[in-house]
N, C-alpha and C positions, 0 to 999 in steps of 0.2 A: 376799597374804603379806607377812607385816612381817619388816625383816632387824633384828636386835638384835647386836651384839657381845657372845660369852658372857662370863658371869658370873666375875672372876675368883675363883679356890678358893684358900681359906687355912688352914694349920691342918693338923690331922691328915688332915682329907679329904684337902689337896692328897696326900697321898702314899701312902695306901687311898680310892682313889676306888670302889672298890668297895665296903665295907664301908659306904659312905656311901650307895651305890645299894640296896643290899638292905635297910637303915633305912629310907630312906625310904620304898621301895615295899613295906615288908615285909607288912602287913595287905593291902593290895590285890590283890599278884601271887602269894602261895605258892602258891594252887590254879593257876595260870597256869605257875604256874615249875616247879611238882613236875611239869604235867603235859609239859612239852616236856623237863625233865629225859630223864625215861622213856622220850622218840621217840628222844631223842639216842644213851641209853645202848644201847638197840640197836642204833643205829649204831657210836658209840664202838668195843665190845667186838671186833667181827670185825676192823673195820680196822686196829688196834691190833695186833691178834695177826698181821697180815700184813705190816704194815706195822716187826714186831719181825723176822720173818724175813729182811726184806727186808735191813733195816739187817745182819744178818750175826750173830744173839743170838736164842736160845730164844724164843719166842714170847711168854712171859710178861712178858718186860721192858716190851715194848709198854703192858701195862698197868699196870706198877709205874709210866712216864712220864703215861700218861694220872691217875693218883692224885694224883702232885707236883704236875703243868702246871696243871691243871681247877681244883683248891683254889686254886693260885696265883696263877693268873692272875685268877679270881675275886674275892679279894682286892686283886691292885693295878693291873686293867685300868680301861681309860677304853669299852671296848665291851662292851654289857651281852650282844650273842650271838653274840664270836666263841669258837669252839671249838679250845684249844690241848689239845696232844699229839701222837702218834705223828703223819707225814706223808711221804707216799712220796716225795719230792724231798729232803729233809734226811734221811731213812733213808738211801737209796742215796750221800749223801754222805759220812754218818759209816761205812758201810761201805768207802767207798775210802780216808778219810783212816785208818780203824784198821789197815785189812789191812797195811801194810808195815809197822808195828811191831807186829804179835802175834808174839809167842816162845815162847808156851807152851799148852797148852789152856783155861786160865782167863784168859786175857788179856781174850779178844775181850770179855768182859763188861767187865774192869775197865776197860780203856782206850773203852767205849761210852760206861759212864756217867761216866769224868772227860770226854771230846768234849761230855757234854750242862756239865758243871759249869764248865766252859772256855766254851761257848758265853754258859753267862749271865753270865759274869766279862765277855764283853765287853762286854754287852750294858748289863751294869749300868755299865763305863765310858762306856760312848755316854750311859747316861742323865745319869752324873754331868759328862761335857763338854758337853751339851745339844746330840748331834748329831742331835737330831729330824729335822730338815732335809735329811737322806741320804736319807728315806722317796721322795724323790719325785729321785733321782741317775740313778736308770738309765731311760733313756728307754722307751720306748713300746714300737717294733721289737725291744731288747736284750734287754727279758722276755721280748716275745712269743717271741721266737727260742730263748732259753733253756728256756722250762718247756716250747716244742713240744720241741727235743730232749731234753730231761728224758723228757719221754713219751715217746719214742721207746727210750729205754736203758731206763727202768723196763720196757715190755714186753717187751723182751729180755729182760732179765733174771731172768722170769718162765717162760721156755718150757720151763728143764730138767724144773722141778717140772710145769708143764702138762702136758707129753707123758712126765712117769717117766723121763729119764735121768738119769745118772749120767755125766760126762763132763769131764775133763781139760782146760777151756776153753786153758789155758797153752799148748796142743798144736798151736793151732789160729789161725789171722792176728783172727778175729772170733769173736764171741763167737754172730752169729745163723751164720757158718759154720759153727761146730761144732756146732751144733742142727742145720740142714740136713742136712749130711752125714752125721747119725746118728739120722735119723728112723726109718729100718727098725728101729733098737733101742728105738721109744719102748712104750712099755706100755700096749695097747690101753684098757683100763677106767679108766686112771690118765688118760688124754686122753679119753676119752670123759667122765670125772665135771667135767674141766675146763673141757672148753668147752662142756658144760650150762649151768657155775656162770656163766664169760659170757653165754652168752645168755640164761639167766635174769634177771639180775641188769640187762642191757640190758631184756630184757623188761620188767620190772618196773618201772624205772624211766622209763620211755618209756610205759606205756599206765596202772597203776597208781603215778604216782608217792609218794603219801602210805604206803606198803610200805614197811617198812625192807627192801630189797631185798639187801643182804647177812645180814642178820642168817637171812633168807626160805635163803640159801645154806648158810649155815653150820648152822642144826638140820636141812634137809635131807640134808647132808652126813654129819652126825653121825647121824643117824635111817639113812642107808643103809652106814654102815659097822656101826651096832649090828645092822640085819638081816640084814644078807645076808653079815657077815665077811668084806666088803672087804679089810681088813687081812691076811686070812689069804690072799687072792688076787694080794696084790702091792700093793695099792692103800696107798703112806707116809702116816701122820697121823703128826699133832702129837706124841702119846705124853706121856710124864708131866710134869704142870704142878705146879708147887707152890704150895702152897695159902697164904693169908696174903699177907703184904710182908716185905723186909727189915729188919734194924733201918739205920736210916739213920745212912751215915757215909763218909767219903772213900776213893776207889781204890784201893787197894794199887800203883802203879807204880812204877817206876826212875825215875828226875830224868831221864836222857836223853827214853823216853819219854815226859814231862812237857812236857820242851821240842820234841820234835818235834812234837806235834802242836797248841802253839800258834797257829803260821801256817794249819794246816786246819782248825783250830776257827773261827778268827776267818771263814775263807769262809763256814763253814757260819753263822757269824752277821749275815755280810754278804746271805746269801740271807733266811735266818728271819725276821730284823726289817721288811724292806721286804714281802716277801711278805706278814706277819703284817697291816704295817699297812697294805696295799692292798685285802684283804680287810676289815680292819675299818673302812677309811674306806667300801668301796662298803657296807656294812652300815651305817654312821653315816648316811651319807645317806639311805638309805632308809626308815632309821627317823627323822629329823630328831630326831639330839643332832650334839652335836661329840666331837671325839677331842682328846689331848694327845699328841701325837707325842713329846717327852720322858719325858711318864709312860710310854708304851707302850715305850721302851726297857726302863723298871725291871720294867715284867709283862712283857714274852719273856724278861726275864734273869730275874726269882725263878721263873718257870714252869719253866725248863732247870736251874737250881740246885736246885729243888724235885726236880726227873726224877732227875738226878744222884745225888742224897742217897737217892735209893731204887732204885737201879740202874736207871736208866731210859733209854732212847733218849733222844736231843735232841729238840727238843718244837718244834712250831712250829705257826702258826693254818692250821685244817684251814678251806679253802675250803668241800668238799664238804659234813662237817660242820658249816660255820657255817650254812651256809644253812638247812640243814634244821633247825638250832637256832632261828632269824629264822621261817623259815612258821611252827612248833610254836606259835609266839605267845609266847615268852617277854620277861619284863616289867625282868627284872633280872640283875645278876650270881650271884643266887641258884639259876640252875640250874647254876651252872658248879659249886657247891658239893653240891647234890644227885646230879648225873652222878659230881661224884668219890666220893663214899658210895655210889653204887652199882655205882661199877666195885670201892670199898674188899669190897661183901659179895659180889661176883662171885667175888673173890681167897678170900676165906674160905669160903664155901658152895657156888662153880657152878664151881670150876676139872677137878671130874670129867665135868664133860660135856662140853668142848672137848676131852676128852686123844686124843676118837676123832673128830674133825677130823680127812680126809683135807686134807693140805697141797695137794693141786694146787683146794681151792677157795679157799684160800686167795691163791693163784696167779691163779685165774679174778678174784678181788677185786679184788686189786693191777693186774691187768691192765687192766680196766675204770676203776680208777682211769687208769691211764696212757692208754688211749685219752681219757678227757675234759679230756687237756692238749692235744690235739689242735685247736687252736683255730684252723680254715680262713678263720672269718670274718671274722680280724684283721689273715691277711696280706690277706685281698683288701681289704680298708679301705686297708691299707698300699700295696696294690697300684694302689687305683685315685686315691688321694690325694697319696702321693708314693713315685715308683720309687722314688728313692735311699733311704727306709725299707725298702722292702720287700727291697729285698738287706743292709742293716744286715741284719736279722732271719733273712734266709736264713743268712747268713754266720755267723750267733750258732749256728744249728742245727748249720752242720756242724762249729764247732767244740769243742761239745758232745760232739759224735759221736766228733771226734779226739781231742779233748783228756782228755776225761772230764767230770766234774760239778765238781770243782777245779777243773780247769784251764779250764771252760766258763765257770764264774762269774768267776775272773781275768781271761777273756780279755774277758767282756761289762764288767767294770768299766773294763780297759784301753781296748778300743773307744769306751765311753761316753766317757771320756777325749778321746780321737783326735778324736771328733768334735764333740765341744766346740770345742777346741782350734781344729780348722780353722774353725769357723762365727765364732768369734773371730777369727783371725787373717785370714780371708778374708771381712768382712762384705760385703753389700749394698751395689753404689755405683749410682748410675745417672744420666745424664748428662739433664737435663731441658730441654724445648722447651713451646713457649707456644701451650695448645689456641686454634684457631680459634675469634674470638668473643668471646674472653673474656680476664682477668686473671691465668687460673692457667697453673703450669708443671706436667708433666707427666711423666713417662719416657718418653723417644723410642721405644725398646726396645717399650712396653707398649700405649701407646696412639698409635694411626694417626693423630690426628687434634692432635697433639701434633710441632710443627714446630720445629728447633732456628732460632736466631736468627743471618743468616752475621757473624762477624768473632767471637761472643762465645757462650762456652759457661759454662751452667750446670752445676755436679756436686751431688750428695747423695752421703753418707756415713751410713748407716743405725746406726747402733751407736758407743758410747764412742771415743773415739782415745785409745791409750794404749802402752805399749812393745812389745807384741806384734804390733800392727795398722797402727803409723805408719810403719814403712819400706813395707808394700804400699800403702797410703794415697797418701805421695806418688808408686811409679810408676807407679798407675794413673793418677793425675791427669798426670802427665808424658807420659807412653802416650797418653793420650785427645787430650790437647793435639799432639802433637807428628802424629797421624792425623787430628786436624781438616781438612776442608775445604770453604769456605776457610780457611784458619789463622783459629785463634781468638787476638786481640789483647788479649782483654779475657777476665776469667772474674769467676763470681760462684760461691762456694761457702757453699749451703744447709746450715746448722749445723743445721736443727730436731733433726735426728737423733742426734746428739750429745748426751748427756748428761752426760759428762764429758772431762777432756781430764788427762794426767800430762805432769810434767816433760819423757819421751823426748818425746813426739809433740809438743810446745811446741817443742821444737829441732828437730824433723825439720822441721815446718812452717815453724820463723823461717828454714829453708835453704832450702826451697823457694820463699819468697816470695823470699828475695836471688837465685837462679836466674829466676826469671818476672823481677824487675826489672831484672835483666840482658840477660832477653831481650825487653825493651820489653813486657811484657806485667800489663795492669792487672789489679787484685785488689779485690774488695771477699767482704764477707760478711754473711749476711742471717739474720734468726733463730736468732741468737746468745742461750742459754740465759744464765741467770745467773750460775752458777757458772763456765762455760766462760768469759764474758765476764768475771769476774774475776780469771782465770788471764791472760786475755791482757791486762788490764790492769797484772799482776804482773810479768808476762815480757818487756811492751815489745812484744808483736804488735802492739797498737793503735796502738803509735805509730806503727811501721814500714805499716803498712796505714793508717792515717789513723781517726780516731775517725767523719770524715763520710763514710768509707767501709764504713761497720757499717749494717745498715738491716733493719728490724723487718719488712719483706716482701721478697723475692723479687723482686715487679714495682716495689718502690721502688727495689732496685739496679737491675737492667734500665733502667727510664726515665731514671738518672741516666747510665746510659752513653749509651744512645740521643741525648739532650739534650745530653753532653757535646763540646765541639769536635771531637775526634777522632770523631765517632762515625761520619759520613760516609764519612770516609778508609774506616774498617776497614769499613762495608757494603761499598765498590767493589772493594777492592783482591779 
């Protein structure tokens, strides 16, 4: 394998990198592209309409999003098979952030699709600040922890329609309490069509995966309400879809409205964009292109403004869907252009055949989505690689759980935060001993065979020193000194680790070393970077510590205290 640095893009490409994708591969890939369109759009379609309930808006919206997102993103993605629209995590968001400003019964729509048109306004400000760079902010554990309790609230949140109640959640401390407690009222046929539609759709996708395995639910679903007049039995569907799109054009809300849900749009953009491009970087990979993390700010944002402008859900890259877009063999951004044309003739010609969709398979869909966020194998990774991830990630779930899908995502950025913060301010030190046999030091701590030297201690400092790090910096060093025994008279402090050093820790250090030569105790320093070492040429460390007390190894300082007159003293005493 040969590594190349890619190509840089100039010109109209840099900013429709897609339009430059379906040029060029256009002769080669259309039969390629039309034909994984076509896998897709059966999948598209069902998810879409559940994942419109889900968000808290007619069914149909799902699809006016998947029209805007699909073209859109087609147009200005840098990933030729991820699949943007409708998605059960940024549904259930923009359903918590709309609910406390709906006023009226046409709200829930208008205020959905300004949340999607809000979404790519930030989006498109991230592109124009070039915060690419956020794609990779939230750690490892912080997602894992989040999209598990994502999964957790989505299947809840599914149960009313799964089992046919009707029930006053407000009433009630939990939301799976009130399903619990009013199971005897759930609607025999209405649970029974639903958790068919699971375990079907598990079926399916488990023994027959190449099945568009919901789309398999949904004309079944619709085949047994047209026979057997389900609907006359109790059994809720979907009911009347509107045929077409909108004309495209901005919300109708209040300026208050407008401004409150500024702050919840931007979560929901803090989730969509890293989401969007974790899935298309593991799809870049596997197809061997690259991605532009900048560009990709500008496709989530014209995708959700595209959603917006046709009354659309907020839009963000369907995992599930990208995948099965990637097997289909798709060659270019050119199916993402074909799937939206045929969800556009879905809306015009096929909207009377979903109208008798029973919703609890809808329900069964969603849920099945929500069980495969369920991802066991991540905490045990986390588990057996490092505990302290693995309760980050616990800790992200439950407070998901508490908090909500807002308040989970704040609380996983803030965390991320926290624990930055402390890895920063609490680096790596470790006090090092001279392996048996040989030249090198070692970490006492780490390795047995690694003997400290009596009178004189070596320290390492793993990470930058700089204003956050250098007041614990020197008590540690003061700590370890002052617990030495026998007392250490002499120290050598291993810089390799250091890559930088600022003004504060320059001063915390030039006091430390006037304390150590107060208390009779020698300094030198070994593997002094360049930068570092011209800071303390600027500051006057070097003088104070002596320039022939600098030394490019470790066992060069060592030998020069050993060799120095005192060195005796401080072995016996």
């Amino acid at each position: 394998m040969t590594l190349s640095a890619p190509a840089r893009v100039t010109g109209i490409r840099r900013y429709v990198p897609g339009v430059a994708s379906i040029a060029d591969g256009a002769r080669h890939s259309a039969v390629a592209d039309s034909r994984a369109a076509l896998t897709v759009w059966a999948v598209v379609v069902p998810q879409s309409l559940a994942y419109a309930t889900l968000a808290g808006v007619p069914s149909v919206h799902g699809l006016y999003a998947a029209v805007g997102a699909l073209a859109a993103y087609a147009v200005f993605g840098t990933c030729r098979d991820l699949n943007m629209g409708a998605e059960s995590t940024v549904a259930l968001m923009t359903a918590a952030a709309v609910a406390p400003l709906v006023t009226g019964p046409d709200d829930v729509i208008e205020l959905t699709s300004l949340a999607a048109l809000l979404v790519g306004g930030w989006c498109v400000i991230g592109f124009i600040a070039r915060l690419g760079f956020i794609s990779e902010f939230l750690s490892r554990p912080i997602l894992a922890g989040y999209v598990f309790g994502s999964g957790i609230i989505i299947v809840i949140s599914q149960l009313e329609s799964l089992f046919g109640l009707d029930i006053d959640t407000r009433l009630y401390t939990t939301d799976i309490g009130a399903v619990v407690r009013n199971l005897d009222e759930a609607d025999r046929l209405t649970t029974l069509i639903g958790l068919s539609t699971v375990v079907l759709v598990l079926g399916l996708r488990r023994f027959v995966p190449k099945i568009p395995a919901p789309l398999v639910a949904v004309v079944l679903g619709i085949v047994a309400v047209v026979v057997f007049d389900l609907d006359e039995e109790g059994v809720a569907i979907v009911g009347n879809i509107d045929s077409g799109v909108p004309v495209p054009g901005v919300p109708n809300v209040s300026f208050d409205q407008f401004t409150q849900l500024l702050l919840p749009a931007l979560g929901i953009a803090l989730l969509a964009y890293p989401d969007s491009f974790l899935t298309a970087r593991s799809l870049a990979s596997t197809g061997g292109y690259t991605l532009d993390p900048d560009q990709e700010f500008l496709a989530v944002g014209a995708a959700n403004v595209a959603a917006g402008f046709l009354q659309g859900i907020p839009a963000n890259g369907s995992q599930s869907r990208s995948f099965v877009q990637a097997d289909a063999g798709g060659k270019s951004n050119l199916v993402g252009l074909i799937c939206a044309a045929l969800v556009l003739l879905t809306l015009f010609f096929l909207t009377g055949l979903f109208e008798n969709l029973p919703n609890a398979v809808l329900a069964g869909i969603v849920i099945v989505a929500g069980l495969g966020l369920f991802d066991i194998k991540d905490f045990k990774v986390l588990w057996r690689v490092r505990r302290s991830e693995f309760w980050l990630g616990t800790v992200t779930v439950a407070a998901v759980l508490v908090l909500g899908m807002l308040g989970g995502i704040a609380f996983a950025i803030g965390l991320s935060l926290i624990v930055a913060l402390v890895r920063v301010v609490r680096p790596h030190t470790a006090e090092l001993g001279l392996v048996e046999g040989t030249d090198t030091f070692r970490d006492i701590d780490r390795n047995p065979d690694a003997h400290p030297i009596p009178g004189l201690m070596v320290y390492r400092i793993d990470d930058e020193l700089f204003f956050a790090n250098a007041a614990f910096f020197v008590r540690d060093v003061t700590a370890r000194l002052v617990a030495a025994d026998p007392p250490a008279t002499a120290l050598v402090l291993d810089m390799e680790g250091v890559s930088d050093i600022d003004t504060t820790a320059v001063q915390q250090l030039d006091e430390l070393l006037a304390d150590l030569d107060a208390a009779d105790v020698e300094v030198a320093c070994a593997r002094v970077r360049g930068p570092v070492r011209d800071m303390f040429d600027r500051a006057g460390i070097t003088d104070r510590i002596g320039s022939d007390a600098i030394f490019l190894e470790v066992d060069d300082a060592v030998s020069n205290f050993e060799s120095s007159p005192g060195a005796a003293g401080r072995t016996n005493d």
